[in-house]
C-alpha positions in Angstrom: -24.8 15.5 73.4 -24.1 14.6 69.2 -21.0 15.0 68.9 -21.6 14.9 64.9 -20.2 18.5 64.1 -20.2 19.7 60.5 -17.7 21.8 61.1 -14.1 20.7 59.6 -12.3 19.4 62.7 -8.9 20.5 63.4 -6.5 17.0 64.4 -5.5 19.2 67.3 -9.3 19.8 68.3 -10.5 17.3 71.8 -14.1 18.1 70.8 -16.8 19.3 73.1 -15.0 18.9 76.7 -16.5 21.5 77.8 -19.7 20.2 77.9 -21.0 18.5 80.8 -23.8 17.6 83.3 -25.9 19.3 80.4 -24.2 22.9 80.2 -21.4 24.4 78.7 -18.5 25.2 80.9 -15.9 27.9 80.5 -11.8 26.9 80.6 -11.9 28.2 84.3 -15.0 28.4 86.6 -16.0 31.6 87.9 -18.1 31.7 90.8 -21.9 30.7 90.4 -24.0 34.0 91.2 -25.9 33.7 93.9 -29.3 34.7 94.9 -28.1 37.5 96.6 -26.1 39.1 93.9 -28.4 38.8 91.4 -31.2 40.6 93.6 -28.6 42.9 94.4 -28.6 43.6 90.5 -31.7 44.1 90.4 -32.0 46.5 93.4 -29.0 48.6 91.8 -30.7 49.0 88.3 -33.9 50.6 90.2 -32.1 52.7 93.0 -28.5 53.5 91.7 -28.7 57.1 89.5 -27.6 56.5 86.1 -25.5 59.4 84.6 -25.6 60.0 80.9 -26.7 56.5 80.3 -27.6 57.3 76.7 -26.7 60.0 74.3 -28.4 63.3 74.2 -27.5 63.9 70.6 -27.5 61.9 67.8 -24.8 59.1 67.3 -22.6 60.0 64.0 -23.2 57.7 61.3 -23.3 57.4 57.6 -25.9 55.4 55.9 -25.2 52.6 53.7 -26.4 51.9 50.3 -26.7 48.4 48.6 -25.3 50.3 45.5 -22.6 51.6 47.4 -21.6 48.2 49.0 -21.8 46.6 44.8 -19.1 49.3 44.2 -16.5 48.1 46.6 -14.1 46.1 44.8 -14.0 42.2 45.2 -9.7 42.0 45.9 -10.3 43.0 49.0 -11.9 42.9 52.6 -14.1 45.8 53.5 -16.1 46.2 56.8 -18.6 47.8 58.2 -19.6 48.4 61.8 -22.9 48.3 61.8 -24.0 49.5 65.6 -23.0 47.2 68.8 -21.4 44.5 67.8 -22.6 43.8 64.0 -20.1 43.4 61.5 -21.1 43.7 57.5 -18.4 42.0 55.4 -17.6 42.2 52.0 -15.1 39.5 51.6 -13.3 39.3 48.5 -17.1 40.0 46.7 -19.0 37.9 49.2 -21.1 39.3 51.8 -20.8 38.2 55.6 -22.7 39.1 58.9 -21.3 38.6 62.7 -23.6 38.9 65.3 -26.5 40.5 63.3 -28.7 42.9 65.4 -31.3 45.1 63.7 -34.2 45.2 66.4 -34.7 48.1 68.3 -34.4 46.4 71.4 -31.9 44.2 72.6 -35.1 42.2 74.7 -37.3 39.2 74.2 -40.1 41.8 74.2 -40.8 45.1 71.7 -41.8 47.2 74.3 -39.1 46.9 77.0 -35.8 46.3 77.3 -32.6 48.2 76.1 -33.5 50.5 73.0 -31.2 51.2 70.6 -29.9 55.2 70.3 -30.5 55.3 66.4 -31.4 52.3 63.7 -28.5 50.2 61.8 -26.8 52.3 58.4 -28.8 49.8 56.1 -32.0 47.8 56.6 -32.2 44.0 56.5 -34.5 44.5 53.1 -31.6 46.7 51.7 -28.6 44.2 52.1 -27.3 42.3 49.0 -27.8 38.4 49.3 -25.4 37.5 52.4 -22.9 34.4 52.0 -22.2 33.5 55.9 -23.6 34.7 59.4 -21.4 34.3 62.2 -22.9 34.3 65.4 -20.9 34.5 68.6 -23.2 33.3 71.5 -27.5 33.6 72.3 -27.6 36.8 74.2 -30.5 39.0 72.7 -28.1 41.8 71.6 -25.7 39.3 69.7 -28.7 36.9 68.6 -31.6 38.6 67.0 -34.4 36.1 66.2 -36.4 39.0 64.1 -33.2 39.6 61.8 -32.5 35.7 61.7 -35.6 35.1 60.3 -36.1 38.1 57.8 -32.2 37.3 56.9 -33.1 33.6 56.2 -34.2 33.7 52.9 -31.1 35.9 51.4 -28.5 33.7 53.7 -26.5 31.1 52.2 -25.2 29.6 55.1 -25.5 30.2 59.2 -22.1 29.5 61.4 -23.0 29.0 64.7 -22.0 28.1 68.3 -23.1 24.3 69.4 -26.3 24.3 70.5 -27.6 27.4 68.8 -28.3 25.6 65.9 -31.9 24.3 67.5 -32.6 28.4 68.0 -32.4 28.7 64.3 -34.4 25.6 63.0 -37.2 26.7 65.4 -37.2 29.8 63.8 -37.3 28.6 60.5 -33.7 28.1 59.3 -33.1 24.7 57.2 -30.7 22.6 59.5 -28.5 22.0 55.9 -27.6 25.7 56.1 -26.1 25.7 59.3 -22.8 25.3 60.3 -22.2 24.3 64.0 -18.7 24.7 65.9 -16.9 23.5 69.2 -14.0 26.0 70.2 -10.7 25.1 68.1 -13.0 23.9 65.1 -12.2 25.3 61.4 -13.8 25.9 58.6 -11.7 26.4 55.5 -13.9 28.4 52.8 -13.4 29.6 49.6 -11.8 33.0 50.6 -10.9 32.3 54.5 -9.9 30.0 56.9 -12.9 29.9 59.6 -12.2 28.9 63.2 -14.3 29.4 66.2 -12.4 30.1 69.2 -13.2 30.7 73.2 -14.2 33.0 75.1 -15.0 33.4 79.0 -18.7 34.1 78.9 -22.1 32.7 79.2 -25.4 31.8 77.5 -28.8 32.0 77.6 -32.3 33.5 76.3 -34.8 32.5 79.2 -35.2 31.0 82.4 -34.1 27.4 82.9 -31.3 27.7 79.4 -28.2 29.1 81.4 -25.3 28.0 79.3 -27.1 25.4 77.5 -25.6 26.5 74.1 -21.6 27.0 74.0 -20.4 30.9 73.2 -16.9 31.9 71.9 -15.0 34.1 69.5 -14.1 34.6 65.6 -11.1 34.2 63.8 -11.1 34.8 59.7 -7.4 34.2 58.3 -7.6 35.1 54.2 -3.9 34.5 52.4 -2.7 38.0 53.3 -4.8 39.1 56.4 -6.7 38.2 59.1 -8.6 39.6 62.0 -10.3 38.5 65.5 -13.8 39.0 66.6 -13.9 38.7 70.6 -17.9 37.9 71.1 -18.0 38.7 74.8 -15.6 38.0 77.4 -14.4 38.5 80.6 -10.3 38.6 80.4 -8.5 35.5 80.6 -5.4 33.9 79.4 -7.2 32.0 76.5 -6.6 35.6 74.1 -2.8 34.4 74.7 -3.6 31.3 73.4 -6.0 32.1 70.5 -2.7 34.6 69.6 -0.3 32.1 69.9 -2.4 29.6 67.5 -3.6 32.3 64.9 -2.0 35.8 65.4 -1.0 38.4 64.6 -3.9 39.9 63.6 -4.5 42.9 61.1 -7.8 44.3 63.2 -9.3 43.3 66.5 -12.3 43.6 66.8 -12.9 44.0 70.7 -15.6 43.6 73.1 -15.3 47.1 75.1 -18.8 48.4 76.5 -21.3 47.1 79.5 -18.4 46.3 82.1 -19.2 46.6 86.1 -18.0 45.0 88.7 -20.8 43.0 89.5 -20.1 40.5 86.4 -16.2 41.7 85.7 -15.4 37.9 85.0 -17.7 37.7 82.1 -17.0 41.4 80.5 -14.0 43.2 79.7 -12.6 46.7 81.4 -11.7 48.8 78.6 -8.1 48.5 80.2 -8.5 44.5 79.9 -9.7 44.9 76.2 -6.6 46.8 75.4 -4.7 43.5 76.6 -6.8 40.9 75.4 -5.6 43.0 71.5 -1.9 42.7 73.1 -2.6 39.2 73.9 -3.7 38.1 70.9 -1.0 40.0 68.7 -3.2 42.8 67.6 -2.0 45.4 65.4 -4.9 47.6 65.1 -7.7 47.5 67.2 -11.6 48.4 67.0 -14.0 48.6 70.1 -17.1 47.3 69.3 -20.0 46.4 71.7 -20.5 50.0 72.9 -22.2 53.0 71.4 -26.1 51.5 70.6 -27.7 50.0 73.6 -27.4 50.7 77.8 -26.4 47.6 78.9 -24.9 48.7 82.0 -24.1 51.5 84.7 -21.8 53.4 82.8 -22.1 56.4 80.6 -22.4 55.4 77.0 -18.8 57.3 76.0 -17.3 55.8 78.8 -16.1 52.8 77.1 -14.6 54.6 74.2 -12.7 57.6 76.6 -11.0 54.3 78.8 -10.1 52.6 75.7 -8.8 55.4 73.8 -6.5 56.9 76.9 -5.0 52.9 77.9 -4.0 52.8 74.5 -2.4 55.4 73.9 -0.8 54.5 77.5 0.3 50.9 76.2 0.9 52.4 72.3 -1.4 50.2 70.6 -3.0 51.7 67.4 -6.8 52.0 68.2 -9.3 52.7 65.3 -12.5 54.3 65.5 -14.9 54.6 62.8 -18.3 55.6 63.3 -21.4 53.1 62.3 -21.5 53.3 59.1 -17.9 53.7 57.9 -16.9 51.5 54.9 -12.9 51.0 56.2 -10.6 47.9 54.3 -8.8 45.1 57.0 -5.6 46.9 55.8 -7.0 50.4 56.2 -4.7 53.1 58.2 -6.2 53.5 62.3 -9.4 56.2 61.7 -9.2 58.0 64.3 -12.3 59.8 64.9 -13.2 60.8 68.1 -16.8 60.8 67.4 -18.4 60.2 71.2 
């Protein structure tokens, strides 16, 4: 594998261990899935009775503007959630993306696959010119190859996992614009420090890729704040680590949605998210990955019920703002309960 990143390299960083025998690897090895299991997936999706898999009513959420997003003052950091797991950044008067997602389905087809419940605040065409995309790992509802390429021409620059830079040069994006990272790499830009951090996942798009490209987590540190973007991830001690290194953080920005015990070492309970935010030195925290697609066996509130009753069991400040919801890294905990 090159081990030519362009990423600035932290002294500290042992670059790409955890590649080998051509795949990624995470920090500690979970159990392959078998054959079985993975029929035994399938089986459940077709027999077990879903119960309120996706909403009956419309999902609250205010649109966004591009004249409404020029107003926003450039001394600051305002954010966005944008459905899922897509973050819109204004950061200091530049405009960032994580995990961009605008399809309606979260599939490698258009007519099957996971649907969204409603489309994103603001359309790609409506977004002002966008400084940095983030992406945390290749799954289809992190990864959007529609939104890459229409987002292509307005993006300065593409930050990306390693190996998930050949994704975005087949469709189209101009290798000088991106950005690839190892876990512990930084970036130190103009208005944040940039590192890309692990997680305890997996990748892949299609048969015969499975963990061919690495997959981790976001850290943005400006002079006065910061705040953590998880990706995916099953819970492990690495949050401890990533909060020893860079916390405290202002907002967490959690992974809590499409949990079951059939894959529970590659996603979060919402009772594990509220630790991984202690873990890492969280003072506020905001669930994402929940409230667009059915990814899982759960009801779509679900997510959002568990996480809101274990914190206020382990008194950590949750936030809650629906899609939509211009809020600043510094904002006071919104505390809508709008599932």
């Amino acid at each position: 594998m090159n081990n030519e990143l362009t990423a600035t390299t932290n002294e500290s960083v042992v670059s790409s261990i955890r590649h080998s025998n051509g795949k990624f690897h995470n920090s500690v090895q979970s159990e392959a899935p078998s054959l079985g299991k993975t029929l035994g997936i399938f089986k459940r999706y077709f027999t077990e009775k879903k119960i309120d898999s996706t909403p009956t009513e419309q999902v609250p959420m205010l649109q966004v503007t591009r004249q409404q997003l020029d107003a926003l003052s450039d001394d600051n950091v305002h954010i966005v959630k944008l459905g899922h797991s897509t973050l819109l950044i204004k950061m200091h008067g530049e405009y960032w993306l994580i995990d961009p997602v605008f399809s309606m389905r979260a599939s490698p087809f258009s007519f099957i696959g996971p649907k969204r419940f409603q489309p994103t605040p603001i359309s790609i065409d409506d977004l002002p010119p966008i400084d940095k995309v983030l992406i945390s790992h290749n799954h289809y509802d992190h990864l959007d190859q529609a939104a890459i390429k229409a987002l292509n021409t307005k993006t300065r620059a593409f930050l990306v996992p390693l190996g998930v830079e050949g994704d975005l040069q087949k469709w189209g994006v101009n290798e000088e614009k991106i950005k690839q990272f190892d876990w512990w790499q930084e970036q130190q830009t103009e208005h944040a420090l940039v590192a890309f951090t692990p997680s305890q996942h997996f990748s892949g798009r299609g048969i015969g890729d499975g963990n061919k490209t690495l997959w981790g987590s976001w850290v943005v540190k400006t002079p006065g704040r910061s705040f953590y973007f998880s990706g995916d991830s099953g819970y492990f001690a690495g949050f401890k680590s990533i909060g020893d290194k860079y916390g405290p953080f202002d907002l967490t920005f959690i992974e809590t949605g499409a949990y079951d015990k059939d894959w529970a070492d590659i996603h979060m309970t919402p009772e594990e998210s509220v630790q991984a935010h202690i873990d890492l030195a969280g003072d506020t925290m905001v669930p994402i990955h929940n409230g667009t697609f059915d990814l899982a066996f759960h009801p779509w509130y679900e997510p959002l019920v568990r996480v809101s009753e274990a914190a206020l069991k382990y008194n950590v400040s949750l936030s809650t703002p629906v899609f939509g919801q211009v809020f600043k890294l510094e904002h006071k905990p919104i505390q809508t309960v709008w599932w």
